[in-house]
C-alpha positions in Angstrom: -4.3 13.5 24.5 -5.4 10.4 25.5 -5.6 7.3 23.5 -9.5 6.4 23.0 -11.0 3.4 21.1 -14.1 3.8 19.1 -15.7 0.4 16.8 -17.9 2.9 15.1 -21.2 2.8 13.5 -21.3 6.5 11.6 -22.3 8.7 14.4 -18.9 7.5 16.0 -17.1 8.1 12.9 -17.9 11.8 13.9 -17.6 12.1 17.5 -14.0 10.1 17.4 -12.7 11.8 14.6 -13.7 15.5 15.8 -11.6 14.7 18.8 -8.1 15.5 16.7 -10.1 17.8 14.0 -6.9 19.9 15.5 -3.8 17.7 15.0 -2.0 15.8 12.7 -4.3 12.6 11.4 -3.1 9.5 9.4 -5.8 7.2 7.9 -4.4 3.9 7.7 -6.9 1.4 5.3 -6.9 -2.5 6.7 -5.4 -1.8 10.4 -4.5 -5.6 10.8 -2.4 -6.1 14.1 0.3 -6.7 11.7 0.2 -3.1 9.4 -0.4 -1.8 13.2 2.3 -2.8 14.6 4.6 -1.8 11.3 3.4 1.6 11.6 3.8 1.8 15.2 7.7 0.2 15.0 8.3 3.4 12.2 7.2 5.9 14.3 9.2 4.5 17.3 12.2 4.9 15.0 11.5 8.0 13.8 11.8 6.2 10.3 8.4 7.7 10.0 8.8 11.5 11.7 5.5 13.3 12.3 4.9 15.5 15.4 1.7 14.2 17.5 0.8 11.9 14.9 -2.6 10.3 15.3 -3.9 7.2 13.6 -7.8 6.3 12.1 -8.1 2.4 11.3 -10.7 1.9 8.8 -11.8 -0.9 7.3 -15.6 -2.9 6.3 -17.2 -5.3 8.6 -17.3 -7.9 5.9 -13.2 -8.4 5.5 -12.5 -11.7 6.1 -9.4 -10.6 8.9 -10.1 -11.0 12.7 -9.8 -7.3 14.0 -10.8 -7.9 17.9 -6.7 -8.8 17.5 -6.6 -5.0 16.4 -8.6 -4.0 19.2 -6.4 -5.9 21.4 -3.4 -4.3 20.2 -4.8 -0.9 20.2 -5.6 -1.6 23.9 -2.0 -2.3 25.1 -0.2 -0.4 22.3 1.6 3.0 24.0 3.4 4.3 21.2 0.5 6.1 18.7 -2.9 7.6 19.4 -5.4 5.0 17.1 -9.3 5.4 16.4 -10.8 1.7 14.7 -13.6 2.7 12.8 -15.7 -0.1 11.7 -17.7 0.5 8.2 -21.2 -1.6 8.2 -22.7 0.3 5.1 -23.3 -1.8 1.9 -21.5 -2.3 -0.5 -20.8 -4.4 -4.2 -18.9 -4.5 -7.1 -21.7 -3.2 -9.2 -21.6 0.5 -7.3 -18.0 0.8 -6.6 -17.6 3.4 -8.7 -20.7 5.4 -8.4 -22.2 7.1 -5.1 -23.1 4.3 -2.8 -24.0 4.0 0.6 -20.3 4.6 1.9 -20.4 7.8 0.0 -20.7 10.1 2.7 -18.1 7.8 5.1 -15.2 8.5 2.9 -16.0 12.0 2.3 -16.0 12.4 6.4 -12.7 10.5 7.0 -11.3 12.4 4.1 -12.1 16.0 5.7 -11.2 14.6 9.1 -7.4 13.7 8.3 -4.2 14.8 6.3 -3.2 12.3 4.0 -4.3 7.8 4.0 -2.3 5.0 3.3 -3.6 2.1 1.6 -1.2 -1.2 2.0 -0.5 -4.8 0.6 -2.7 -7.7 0.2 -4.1 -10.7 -1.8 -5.3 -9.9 -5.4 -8.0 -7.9 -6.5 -11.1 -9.6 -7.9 -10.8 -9.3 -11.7 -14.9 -8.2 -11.5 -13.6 -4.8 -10.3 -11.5 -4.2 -13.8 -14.5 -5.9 -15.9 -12.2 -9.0 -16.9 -12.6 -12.5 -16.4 -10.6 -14.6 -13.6 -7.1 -15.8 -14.7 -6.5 -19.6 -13.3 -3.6 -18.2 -11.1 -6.1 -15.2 -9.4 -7.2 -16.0 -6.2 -9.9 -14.0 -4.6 -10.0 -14.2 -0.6 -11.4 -11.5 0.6 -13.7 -9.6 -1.6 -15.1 -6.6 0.5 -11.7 -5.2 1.5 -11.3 -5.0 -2.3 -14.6 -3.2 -2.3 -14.4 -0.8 0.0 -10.4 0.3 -1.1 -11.3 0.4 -4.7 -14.8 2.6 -4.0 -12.5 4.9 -1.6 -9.7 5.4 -3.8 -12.5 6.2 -7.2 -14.3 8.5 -4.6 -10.9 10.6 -3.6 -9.8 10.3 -7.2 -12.1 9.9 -9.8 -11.8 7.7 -12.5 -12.4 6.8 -16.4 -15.4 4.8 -15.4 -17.7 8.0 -14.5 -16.0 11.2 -16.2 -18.6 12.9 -14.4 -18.2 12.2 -10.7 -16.5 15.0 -8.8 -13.7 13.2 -7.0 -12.8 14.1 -3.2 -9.4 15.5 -4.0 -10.8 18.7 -6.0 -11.8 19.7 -2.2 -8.3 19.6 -1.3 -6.1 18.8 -3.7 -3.4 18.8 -0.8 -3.8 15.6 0.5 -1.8 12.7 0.7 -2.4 9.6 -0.6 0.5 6.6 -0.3 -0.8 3.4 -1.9 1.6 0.3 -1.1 1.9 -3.1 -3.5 -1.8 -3.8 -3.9 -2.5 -0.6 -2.8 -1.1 0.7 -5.9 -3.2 -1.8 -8.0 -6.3 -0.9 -6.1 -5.6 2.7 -7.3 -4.7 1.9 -10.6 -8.2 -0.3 -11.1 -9.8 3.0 -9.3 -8.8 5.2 -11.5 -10.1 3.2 -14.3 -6.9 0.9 -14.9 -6.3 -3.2 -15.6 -4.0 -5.6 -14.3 -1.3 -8.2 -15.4 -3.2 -11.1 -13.3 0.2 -12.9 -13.3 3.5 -11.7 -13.8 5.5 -15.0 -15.4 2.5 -16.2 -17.4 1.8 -13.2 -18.8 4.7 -11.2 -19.4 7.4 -13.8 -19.2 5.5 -16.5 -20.9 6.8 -19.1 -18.2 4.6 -21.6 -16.9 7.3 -23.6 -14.9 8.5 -22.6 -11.0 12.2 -23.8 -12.4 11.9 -21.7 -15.0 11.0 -18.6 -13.5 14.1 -19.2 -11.2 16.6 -19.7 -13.8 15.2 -15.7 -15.1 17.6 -13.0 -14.1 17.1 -11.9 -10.4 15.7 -8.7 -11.6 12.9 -10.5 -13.0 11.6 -12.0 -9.9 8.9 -10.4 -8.3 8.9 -12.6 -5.4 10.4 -15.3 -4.0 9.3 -18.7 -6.0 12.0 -21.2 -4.6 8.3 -21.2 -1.7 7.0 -23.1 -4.3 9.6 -25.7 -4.0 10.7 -26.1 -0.8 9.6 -25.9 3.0 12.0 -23.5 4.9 10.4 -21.2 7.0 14.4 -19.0 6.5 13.0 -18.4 3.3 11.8 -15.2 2.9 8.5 -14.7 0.9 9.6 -11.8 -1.4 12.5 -11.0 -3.6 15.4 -8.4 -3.6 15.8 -6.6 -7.2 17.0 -3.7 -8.2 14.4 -1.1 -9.9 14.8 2.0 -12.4 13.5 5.6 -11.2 12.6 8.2 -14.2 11.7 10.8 -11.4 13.2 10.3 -8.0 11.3 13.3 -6.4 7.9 12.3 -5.6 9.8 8.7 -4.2 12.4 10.1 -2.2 13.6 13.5 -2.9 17.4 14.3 -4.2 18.9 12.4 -1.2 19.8 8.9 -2.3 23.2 6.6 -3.7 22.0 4.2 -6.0 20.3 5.2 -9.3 18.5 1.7 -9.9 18.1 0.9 -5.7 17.7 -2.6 -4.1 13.9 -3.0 -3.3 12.2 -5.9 -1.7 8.6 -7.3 -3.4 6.4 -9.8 -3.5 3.4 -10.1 -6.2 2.7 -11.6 -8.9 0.3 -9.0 -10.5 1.2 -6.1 -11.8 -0.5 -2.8 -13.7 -1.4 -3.2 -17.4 -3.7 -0.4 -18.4 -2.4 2.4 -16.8 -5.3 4.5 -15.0 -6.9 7.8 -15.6 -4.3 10.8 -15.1 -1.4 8.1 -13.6 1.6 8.5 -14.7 4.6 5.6 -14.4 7.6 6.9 -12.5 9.7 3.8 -12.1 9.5 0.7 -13.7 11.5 -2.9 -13.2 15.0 -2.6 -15.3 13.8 -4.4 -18.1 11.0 -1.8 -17.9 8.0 -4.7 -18.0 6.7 -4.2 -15.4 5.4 -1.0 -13.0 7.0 0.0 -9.8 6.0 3.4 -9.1 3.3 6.1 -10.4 2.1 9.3 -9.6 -1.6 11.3 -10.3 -1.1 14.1 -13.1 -3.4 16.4 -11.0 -3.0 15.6 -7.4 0.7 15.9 -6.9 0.2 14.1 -3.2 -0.6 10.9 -5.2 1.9 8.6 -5.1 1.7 4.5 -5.6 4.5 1.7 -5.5 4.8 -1.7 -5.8 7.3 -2.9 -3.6 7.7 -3.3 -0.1 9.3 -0.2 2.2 7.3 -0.5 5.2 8.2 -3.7 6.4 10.2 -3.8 9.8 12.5 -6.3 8.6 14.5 -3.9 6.5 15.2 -1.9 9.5 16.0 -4.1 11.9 19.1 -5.8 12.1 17.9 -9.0 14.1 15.4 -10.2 11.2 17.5 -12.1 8.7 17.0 -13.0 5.0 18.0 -15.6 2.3 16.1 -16.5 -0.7 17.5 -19.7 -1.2 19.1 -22.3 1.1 22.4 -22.0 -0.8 22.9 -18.5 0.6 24.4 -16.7 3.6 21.8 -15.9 5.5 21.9 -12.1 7.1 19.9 -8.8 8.1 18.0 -7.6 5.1 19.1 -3.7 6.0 23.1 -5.2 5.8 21.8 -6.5 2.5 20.2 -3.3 1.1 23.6 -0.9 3.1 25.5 -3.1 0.7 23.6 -2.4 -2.1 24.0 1.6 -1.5 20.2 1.1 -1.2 19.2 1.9 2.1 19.3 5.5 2.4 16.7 5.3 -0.4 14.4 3.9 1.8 14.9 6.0 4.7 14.4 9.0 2.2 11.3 7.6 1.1 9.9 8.2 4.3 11.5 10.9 5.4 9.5 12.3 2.0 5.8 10.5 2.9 6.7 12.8 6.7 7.6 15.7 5.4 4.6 15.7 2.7 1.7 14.7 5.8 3.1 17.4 8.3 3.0 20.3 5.1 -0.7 19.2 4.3 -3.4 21.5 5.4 -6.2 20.1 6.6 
């Protein structure tokens, strides 16, 4: 088939999406160039392994990114089939959790693909939890927050409104991957709160040094940023994390029992979500990595970072700080018996988007 771009108002949400009402559909939320071009680099791969694989971009008119550089790359891009779909309906934090005028948008992207994949980003507006703002929350981009939060509490339901019928009693077979904030968002979905800062909060460390000095496992991302102005650093941090189910990450198929994973946040769930269930959690068990739905067993959200191309390609090096040996991130995690786990983890999300039924 050939590769057509739509920027939609609704009656091109159905027109464009009809076109592959037939094949194998991936709705990825926030289509920056970037989360484009990391899909795309998957695929090419075969990291990510789906037969005819075709991509919808959503995202709301009102996010503060630039997406005529999506366009752009959508336009010369060779590797994967993508549909942009621009949302211009309203919406506000007061109806995210309700039926509001994107409503009927979600429910049409939800019949019209196989699974969705919600990825990183800046923090959630404390508004969308009820809480007030922590001094260390920084809210940049409000309506992406919007629209992801109303879209997951519309395909999963939520403790907010007992009573609204969720999208995923339709089709309970659908996949949802939620990635870093993506978890968050569904864990404030689903009726959940959030650790607004990690050191503060948990660690009770108000001091970059400090938070250094902590065991490496108790770094969520890379802080020696703070300090210095190296552009080798890398923004996130290597630690190791603890899996109390492995299936729903990455089947039976994996060396380490507490893998090598690469994050960067500094929020984190508190309040665990209506029907979420914690899978895997740092090793000093503060903090959430992984969790799973209760009902919909196609659920699945994490907190650290697989998708990057960096942990696949050997030519992208890491260090955190200046004092180390600077070297390919995938050498780092082969070393660590950790990077079969990752592949696994894919080859799991492939697997579970080619068995769902449309």
């Amino acid at each position: 088939m050939n590769k057509k771009l739509f920027l939609a108002v609704p009656v091109f949400i159905i027109l464009s999406i009809q076109l592959w009402s037939q094949e194998k559909t991936l709705t990825l939320v926030h289509p920056t160039e970037y989360n484009l071009k990391l899909f795309t680099y998957l695929v090419h791969q075969e990291i990510v392994k789906v037969d005819d694989l075709k991509i919808i971009g959503v995202y709301h008119e009102k996010e503060t990114y630039d997406y005529s550089r999506s366009v752009s790359f959508v336009e010369k891009n060779t590797e994967l089939p993508v549909v942009l779909i621009e949302v211009h309906n309203d919406i506000n934090a007061n109806n995210l959790y309700q039926k509001n005028n994107c409503t009927a948008i979600f429910s049409e992207i939800f019949h019209s693909s196989d699974g969705i994949l919600f990825m990183g980003g800046p923090d959630l507006p404390p508004e969308t939890y009820n809480e007030p703002m922590n001094l260390l929350t920084r809210m940049t981009d409000p309506y992406r927050h919007y629209f992801e939060a109303s879209f997951l509490f519309h395909l999963m339901g939520g403790s907010q409104n007992p009573e609204f019928v969720p999208l995923l009693e339709e089709k309970p077979d659908y996949l949802i991957y939620a990635i870093c904030l993506g978890m968050q968002t569904m864990n404030v979905a689903a009726g959940g709160t959030l650790v607004q800062d990690i050191p503060s909060e948990i660690y009770d460390l108000y001091r970059v040094e400090d938070i250094l000095n902590q065991d490496n496992n108790q770094q969520h991302r890379n802080y020696n940023n703070h300090l210095l102005v190296d552009t080798t650093l890398f923004p996130g941090n290597f630690h190791q994390i603890k899996i109390s189910d492995i299936y729903p990450l990455a089947g039976n198929n994996y060396e380490n029992p507490e893998p090598l994973i690469y994050s960067n946040h500094h929020q984190a769930i508190e309040k665990l979500g209506k029907n979420l269930e914690v899978i895997a959690t740092s090793t000093d068990g503060k903090i959430i990595e992984a969790i799973v739905h209760q009902e919909y067993p196609k659920v699945l959200g994490i907190q650290f970072h697989p998708e990057g191309s960096y942990l696949y390609n050997s030519t992208i090096k890491y260090r955190k700080n200046p004092e180390d040996e600077i070297k390919p991130a995938k050498k780092i995690l082969k070393e660590d018996r950790s990077y079969t786990f990752h592949l696994e983890f894919w080859k799991n999300f492939s697997n579970q988007l080619m068995n769902s039924k449309r």
